[in-house]
N, C-alpha and C positions, 0 to 999 in steps of 0.2 A: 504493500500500500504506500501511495504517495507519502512523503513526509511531513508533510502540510496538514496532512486532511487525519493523521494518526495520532492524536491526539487523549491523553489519555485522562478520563471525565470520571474515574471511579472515587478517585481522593475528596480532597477536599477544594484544592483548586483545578480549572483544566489546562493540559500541562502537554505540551509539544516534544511529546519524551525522545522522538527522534530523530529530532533536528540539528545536528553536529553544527560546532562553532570550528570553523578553518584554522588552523595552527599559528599562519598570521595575525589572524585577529586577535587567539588567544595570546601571541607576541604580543599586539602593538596594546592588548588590556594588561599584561604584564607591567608595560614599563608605566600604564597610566595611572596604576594603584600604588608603585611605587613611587612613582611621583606625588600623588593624591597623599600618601600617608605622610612622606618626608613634605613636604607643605603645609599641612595640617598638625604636624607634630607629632603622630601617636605611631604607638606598636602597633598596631593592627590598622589594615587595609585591606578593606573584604569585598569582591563582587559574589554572591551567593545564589545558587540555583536551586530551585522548588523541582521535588521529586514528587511523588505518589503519597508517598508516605514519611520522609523525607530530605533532609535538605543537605546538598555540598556544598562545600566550601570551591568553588568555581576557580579563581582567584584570592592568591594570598600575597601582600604585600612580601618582600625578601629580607626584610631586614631582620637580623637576629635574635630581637626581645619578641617576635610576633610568636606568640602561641600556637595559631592556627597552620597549619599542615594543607595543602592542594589535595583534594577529593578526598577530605576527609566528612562523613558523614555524622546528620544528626535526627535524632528522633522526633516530629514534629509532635504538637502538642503538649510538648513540657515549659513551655514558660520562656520560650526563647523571643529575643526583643525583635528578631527580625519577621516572623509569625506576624507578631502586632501591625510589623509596618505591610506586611501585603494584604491583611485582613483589611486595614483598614482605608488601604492605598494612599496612606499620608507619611508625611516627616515622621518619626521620631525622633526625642533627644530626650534621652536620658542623663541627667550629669552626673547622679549618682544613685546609683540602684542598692546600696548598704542604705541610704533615707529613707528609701520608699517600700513600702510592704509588697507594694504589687511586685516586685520582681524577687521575693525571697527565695524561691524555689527555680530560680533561672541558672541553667547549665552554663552561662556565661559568667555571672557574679565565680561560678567555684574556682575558674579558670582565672580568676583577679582581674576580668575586663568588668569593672564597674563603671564607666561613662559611655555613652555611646551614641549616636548622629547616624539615623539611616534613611535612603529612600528607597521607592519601589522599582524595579526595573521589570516593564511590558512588552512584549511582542509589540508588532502594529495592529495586531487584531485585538488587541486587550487583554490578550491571555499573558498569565502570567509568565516571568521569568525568575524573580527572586528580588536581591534586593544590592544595593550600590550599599556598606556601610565604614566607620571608623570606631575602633575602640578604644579605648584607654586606660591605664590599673589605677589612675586617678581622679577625680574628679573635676569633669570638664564642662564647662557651660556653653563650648563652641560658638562665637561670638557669629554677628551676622556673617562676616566677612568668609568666616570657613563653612557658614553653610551656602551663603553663594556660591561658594569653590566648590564644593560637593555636587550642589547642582547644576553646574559644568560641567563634570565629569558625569554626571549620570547622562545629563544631553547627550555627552560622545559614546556613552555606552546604548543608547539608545540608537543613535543612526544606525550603529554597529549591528543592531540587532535588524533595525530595519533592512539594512545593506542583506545581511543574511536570509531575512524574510523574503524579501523579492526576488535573490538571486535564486533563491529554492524554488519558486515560483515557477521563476525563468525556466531550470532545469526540468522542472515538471512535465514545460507545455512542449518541449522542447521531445524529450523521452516519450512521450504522446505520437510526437510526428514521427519518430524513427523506431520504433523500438517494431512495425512488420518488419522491416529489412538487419535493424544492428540494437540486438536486444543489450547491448552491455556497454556500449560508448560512453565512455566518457562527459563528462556537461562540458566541459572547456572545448572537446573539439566541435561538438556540436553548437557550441555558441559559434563557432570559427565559421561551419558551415553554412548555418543560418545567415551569417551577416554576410560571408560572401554568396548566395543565393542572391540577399537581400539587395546588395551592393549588383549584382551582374542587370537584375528588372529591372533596376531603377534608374541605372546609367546607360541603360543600353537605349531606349526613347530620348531618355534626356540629349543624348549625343547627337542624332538626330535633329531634334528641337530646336536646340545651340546651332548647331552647324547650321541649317537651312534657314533660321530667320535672320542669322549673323551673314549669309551669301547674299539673301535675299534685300538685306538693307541696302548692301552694298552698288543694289542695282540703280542706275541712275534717272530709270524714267519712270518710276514710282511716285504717285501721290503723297505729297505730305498727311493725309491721313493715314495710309499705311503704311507709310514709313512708324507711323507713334505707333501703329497696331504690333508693327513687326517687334516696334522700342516695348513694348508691354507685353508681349513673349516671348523676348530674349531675358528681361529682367526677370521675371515670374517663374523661368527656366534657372537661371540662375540664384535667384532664392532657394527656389527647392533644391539644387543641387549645394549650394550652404547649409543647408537643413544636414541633409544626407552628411556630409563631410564630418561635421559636429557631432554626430550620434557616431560615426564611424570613427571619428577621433574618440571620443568618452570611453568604446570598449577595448582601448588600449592602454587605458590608465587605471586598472581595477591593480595593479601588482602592489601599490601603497607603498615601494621602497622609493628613499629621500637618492636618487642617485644624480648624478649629472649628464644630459645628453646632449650632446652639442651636436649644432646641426647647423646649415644656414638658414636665415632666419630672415623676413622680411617682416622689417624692424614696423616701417611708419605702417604698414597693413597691419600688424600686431595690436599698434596703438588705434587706430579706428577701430578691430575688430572689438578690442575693450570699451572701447567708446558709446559704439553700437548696444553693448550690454547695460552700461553707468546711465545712458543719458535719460532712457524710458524712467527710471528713478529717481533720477532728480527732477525731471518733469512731471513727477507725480506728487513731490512737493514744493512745488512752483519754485525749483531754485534756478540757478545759471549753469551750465557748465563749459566751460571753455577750455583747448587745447592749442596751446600754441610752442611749434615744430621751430626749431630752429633750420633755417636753410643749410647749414654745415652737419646737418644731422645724416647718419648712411642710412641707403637705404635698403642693404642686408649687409649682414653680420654673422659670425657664427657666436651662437651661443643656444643657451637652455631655452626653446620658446615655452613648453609647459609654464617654467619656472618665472619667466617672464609677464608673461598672462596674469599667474598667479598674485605676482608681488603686485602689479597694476589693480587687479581686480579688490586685492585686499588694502588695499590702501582709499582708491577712488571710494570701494562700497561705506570703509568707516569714515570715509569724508561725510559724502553724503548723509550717512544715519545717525553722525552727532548735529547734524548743521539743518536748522531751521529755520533759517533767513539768509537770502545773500545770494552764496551760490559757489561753487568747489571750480578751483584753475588747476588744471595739470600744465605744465614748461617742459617741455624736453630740450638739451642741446648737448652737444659732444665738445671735448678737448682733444686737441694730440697728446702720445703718451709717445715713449721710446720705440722706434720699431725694432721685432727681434727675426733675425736670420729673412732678412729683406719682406719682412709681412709686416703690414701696417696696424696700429694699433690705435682704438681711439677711447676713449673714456668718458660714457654716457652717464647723461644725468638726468633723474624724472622726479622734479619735484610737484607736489601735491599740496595746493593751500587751500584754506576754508574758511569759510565764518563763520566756525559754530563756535562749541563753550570753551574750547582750550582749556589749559592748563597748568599747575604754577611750573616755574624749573624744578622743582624738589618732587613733582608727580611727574613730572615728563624723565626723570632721569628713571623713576622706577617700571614705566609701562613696557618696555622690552625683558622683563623678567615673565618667566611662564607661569600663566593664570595672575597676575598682579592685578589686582580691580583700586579703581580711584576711588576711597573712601567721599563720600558725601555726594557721590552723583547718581541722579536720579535713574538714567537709563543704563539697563543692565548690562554686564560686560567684566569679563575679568583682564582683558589686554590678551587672548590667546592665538587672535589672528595677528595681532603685531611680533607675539614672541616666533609664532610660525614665520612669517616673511622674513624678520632677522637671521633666521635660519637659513633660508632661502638664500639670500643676499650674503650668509658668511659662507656658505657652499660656492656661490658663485666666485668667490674671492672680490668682493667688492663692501658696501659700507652703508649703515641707513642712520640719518639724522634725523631730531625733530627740534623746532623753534615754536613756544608758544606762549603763549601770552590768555589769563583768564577772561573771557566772555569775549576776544578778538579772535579767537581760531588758533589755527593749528598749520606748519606747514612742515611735511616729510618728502626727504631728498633722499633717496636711492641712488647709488652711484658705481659702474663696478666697467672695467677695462674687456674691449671685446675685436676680435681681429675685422678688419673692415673685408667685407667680398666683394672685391673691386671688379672683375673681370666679369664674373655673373651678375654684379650690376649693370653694368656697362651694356653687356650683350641684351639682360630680358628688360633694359628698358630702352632699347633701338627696335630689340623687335616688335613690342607694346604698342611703339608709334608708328612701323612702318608696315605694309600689307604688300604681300608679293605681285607683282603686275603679271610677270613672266621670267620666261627663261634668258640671262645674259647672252647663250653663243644658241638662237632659237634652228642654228642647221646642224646642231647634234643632237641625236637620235636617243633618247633615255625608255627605256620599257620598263612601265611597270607593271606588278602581279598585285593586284589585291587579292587574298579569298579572304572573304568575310560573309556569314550565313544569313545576314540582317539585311535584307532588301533595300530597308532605305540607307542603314549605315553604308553597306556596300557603294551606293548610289552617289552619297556624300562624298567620301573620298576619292569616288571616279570622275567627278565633276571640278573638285576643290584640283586635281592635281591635273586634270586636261584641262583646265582653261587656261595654266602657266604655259601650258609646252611638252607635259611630258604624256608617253605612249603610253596607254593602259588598258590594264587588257583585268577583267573581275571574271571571278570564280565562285561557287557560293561553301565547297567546305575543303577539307584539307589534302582528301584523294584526289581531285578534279585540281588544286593545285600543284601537287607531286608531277600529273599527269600532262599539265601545263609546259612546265617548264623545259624539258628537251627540245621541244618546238619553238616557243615563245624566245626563248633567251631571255630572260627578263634582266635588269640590272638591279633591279632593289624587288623585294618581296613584302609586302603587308601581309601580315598573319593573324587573323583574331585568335584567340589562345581557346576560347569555348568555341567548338564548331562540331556537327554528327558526324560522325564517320572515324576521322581522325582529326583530330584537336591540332590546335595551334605549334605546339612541342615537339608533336613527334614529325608532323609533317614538313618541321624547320632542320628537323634531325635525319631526316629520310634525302628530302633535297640536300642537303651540302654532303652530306655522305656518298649520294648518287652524281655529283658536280663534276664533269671532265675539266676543258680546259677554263671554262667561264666559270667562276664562282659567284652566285648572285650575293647582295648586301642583304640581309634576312632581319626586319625587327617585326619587336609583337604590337597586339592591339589589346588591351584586355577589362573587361570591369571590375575581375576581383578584388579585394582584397586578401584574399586567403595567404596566412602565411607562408613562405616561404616559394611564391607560385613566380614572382618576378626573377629570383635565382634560380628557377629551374628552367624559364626560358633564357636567361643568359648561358646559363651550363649548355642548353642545349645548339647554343649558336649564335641567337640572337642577339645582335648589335645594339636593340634597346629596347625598352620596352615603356607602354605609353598607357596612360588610363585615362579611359573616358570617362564624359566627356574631355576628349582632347583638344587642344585648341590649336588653328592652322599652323600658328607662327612653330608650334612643336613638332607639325609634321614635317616643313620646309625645314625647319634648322638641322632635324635630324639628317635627313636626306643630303643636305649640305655638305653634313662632315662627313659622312662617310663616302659621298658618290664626288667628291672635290668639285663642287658645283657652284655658279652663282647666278643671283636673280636682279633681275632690272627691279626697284621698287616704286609702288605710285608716286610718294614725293618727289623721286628721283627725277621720275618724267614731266611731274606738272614742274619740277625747277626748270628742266630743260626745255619747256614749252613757254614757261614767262618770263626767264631768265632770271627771278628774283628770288634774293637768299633768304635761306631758313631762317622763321624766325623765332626769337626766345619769346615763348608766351609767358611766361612767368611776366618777364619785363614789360607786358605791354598789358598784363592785367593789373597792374598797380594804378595804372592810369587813367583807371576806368573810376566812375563814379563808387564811392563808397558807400551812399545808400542802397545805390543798386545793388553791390555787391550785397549787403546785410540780406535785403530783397531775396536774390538766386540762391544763397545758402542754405534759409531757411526752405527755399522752394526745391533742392536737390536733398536737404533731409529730410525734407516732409517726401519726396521722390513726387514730387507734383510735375510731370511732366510737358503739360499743356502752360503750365507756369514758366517752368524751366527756359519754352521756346518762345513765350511771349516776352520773356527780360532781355532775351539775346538778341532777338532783333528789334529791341527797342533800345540797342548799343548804340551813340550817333555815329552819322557817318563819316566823321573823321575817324571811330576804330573801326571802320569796314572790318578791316584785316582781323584783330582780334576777334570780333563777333564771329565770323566767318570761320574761326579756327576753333572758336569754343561750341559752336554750331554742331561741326563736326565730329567734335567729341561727344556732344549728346545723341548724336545720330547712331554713333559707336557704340552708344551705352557706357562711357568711361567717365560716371559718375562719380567715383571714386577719387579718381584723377581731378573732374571738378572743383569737387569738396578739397583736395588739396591746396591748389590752385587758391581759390576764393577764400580760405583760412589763411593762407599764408601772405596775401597783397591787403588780407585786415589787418593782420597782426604784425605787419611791418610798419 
């Protein structure tokens, strides 16, 4: 029987007797009791779980004086203080149970734990799980501040529990779906499979969608009303495929270890995408929230993006929910720092101010300690998402400050050294701007092979790569492209990795293996995410490997490097058609009116489109040119870019 639904109702409470706690968890409740107890002061540090009849000691704080032993049982119904607190599903606190009559006959007084502070710990369905407690051989009156702190940790013990509730859920519906075919799978692979299932339907339309309304704008004798139709199914595509990415990014962060991943990281998309999260909250309590980029800021970096996110998110969110009036400014700007072994290095800084109730220097020097709550403030809080970020920030080898002042606010500066990615800046923001017209040398002859099983995907990349220049020839699975190739010759191979017959892998592994003197350039297509699926298409041959939705500028550059190719591109030609040089739009949007610009900001956050296009060509016509370029951009859908744009010619 499911786990969930076994539930054991003959005791006195009902009781989810087998529902296992992950070895993790019971880690990361380990260190939090021992924290919890050395905080609190006392020998004993107890998470305790209700049996039938009944009760373990679940968790034991580790310190030497603690009495209490891990899975050590006890008999319910004798007079025990933690009985009372699920009976009655309230605090208790006992300070001294030798005073009081009612606890004469408690198995805990014999054990010399007379004071004691506990609460109830629930499932999310109500059922019971036992109880969060502290004890002590003295008598303790645990003042508000340690029962705040307690009920902190019971919070964290709670989600813990939730996390565990749902994930068992998860496993349930999961072993539902497989268990005709694979009666004894694992829940982790089967999450694997699920999501990349999940991930293969959902990208495989989307790819289509993207592609055909992004070719389709591009066309030139289209009405301006379907141009905005095109512009509101390209964006609507694009949302849902940010939906998708987020839920597909979350089930890769369930492992809970504090480690450091570095990666490259595009830094100022990092800070809108927090942005995006902060703003709907402040605007829920009429505050401001402003972002201002410094122009010398990169825009990738390698570093920890989780980690990144994180310190943002925790810092802007307690802006926000101490701050009542006003309104929260985040500043980003970089320094130079030394470079080592010819890589550049730069030295970011993201400070965070507000105008809420701040606080004196003598509380500001204590709230980076774990669980420190500010004596005499109303709203709750012990400082444990500040002692976490610190964390963050000393993992990262960098540094967090804070300046504050009472009923003026608060302002926190983050600061930590990160290598600048200069060349992949460079490259994915030329290609960002530029769209391939055609082939440079249009009298050599390139063939390419798609097979791909998806009529319209197939359809999209036979169109995206014949109107540059190049020969192509589609297939719909991976034998009909085996089969291809003797004949064809092709020079590069598109391969969707999911296809009937023979898949993407083998039919990459069949071809170069079968290859006389022509060896074709072989990369994959693919929606998965399934671990470890883009190194078995590298192992198998392939030169790269791509997920859709893909975007063109990826399939050109790939084909680039590998086929030593190059493309004429549209700027290139309207230069060479007006003879007039490129020009810096940054510099020529400063120029523009600033109400207007107040105007288009709000009209690109609000994504008011039909707004968007009425501001731009109400640009005068001394900025033709600017108008005309930022036109473009919304034509593009590169709102984002916008929203850059338009922040940064205010905030200059």
């Amino acid at each position: 029987m499911n786990a969930i639904l076994d539930a054991d109702c003959t005791g006195k409470y009902t009781i989810l007797n087998n529902l296992q706690i992950p070895e993790n968890i019971q880690q990361s409740w380990q260190k939090t009791i021992d924290l919890m107890a050395q905080a609190i002061g006392v020998p004993a540090g107890l998470i305790m779980r209700v049996h039938q009849k009944q009760i373990e000691v679940c968790i034991a704080s580790s310190n030497s004086d603690n009495v209490y032993e891990p899975n050590e049982l006890a008999d319910l119904h004798t007079g025990l203080y933690c009985e009372t607190v699920m009976s009655s599903n309230d605090t208790l606190l006992v300070p001294n149970a030798l005073t009081d009559p009612v606890w004469a006959n408690n198995p805990d007084v014999k054990l010399n734990m007379i004071s004691y502070l506990g609460m109830p710990l629930r499932w999310p369905n109500s059922e019971v799980f036992g109880t969060i407690c502290v004890l002590d051989g003295k008598e303790n009156h645990y003042n508000d501040q340690y029962k705040e702190l307690l009920r902190e940790f019971q919070q964290s013990i709670q989600l813990s529990l939730k996390t565990i509730y749902e994930n068992q859920l998860l496993i349930n519906a999961q072993e539902e779906l497989i268990k005709a075919k694979e009666k004894a799978e694992a829940a982790s692979k089967a999450k694997s499979v699920f999501l990349a299932n999940m991930s293969h339907e959902l990208r495989t339309p989307l790819n289509a969608i993207l592609g055909f309304s992004k070719m389709l704008q591009e066309e030139s004798d289209l009405s301006e009303n379907s141009l905005d139709d095109l512009q509101a199914i390209r964006f609507s595509g694009e949302h849902l495929l940010r939906l998708i990415n987020d839920v597909l990014d979350m089930s890769k962060i369930e492992a809970g270890r504090m480690d450091y991943d570095e990666s490259e990281v595009e830094l100022l998309q990092t800070i809108k995408d927090v942005g995006q999260l902060i703003r709907p909250k402040a605007v829920e309590k009429e505050l401001s929230y402003t972002v201002d980029i410094s122009p010398n800021v990169p825009q990738f970096v390698r570093s920890d993006l989780i980690k990144i996110r994180q310190i943002l998110i925790n810092l802007l969110s307690n802006a926000v929910k101490y701050t009542e009036s006003g309104g929260v400014i985040m500043k980003v700007w970089s320094e130079p720092v030394h470079s080592k072994e010819d890589q550049e290095f730069q030295k970011l800084y993201f400070e965070v101010k507000d105008s809420g109730l701040g606080m004196t220097p003598e509380q500001a020097q204590e709230i980076f300690k774990p669980f420190e709550q500010i004596s005499g403030r109303a709203i709750e809080g012990t400082g444990l998402g500040l002692a976490i970020t610190s964390k963050f920030v000393e993992l990262m080898g960098g540094d967090i400050q804070v300046h504050s002042e009472p009923n003026k606010g608060s302002t926190f500066t983050v600061s930590f050294s990160s290598q600048i990615v200069l060349a992949d800046d460079s490259e994915k923001l030329n290609r960002e701007q530029r769209r391939v017209a055609s082939l440079k040398d249009p009298q050599k002859i390139i063939r390419v092979l798609i097979a791909e099983d998806q009529k319209h995907n197939r359809n999209l990349l036979k169109k995206l790569l014949g109107r540059v220049g190049f020969d192509v020839l589609t297939v719909n699975n991976g034998a009909q492209a085996i089969a291809a190739v003797p004949s064809y010759q092709p020079d590069f191979i598109w391969l969707d990795i999911r296809m009937p017959e023979v898949n993407g892998i083998d039919a990459c592994q069949r071809i170069l293996s079968n290859a006389s003197a022509k060896v074709p350039v072989v990369a994959a297509i693919t929606t998965s995410i399934a671990p470890g699926e883009d190194q078995k298409a590298l192992d198998a041959g392939c030169k790269a490997v791509l997920l859709k939705p893909y975007q063109e500028d990826e399939i050109f550059a790939t084909m680039a490097e590998y086929l030593n190719i190059e493309y004429n591109y549209v700027d290139e030609l309207d230069q060479c058609e007006t003879g007039l040089p490129n020009l810096d739009l940054s510099e020529l949007v400063l120029m523009l009116d600033r109400e207007l610009l107040m105007e288009l900001q709000q009209a690109l956050e609000s994504l008011d489109s039909e707004n968007i296009n009425r501001l731009i060509n109400s640009i005068p016509a001394e900025h033709s040119e600017t108008a005309n370029e930022l036109m473009e951009l919304a034509k593009a859908f590169e709102f984002e870019r916008l929203i850059g744009l338009v922040e940064t010619a205010l905030c200059d």
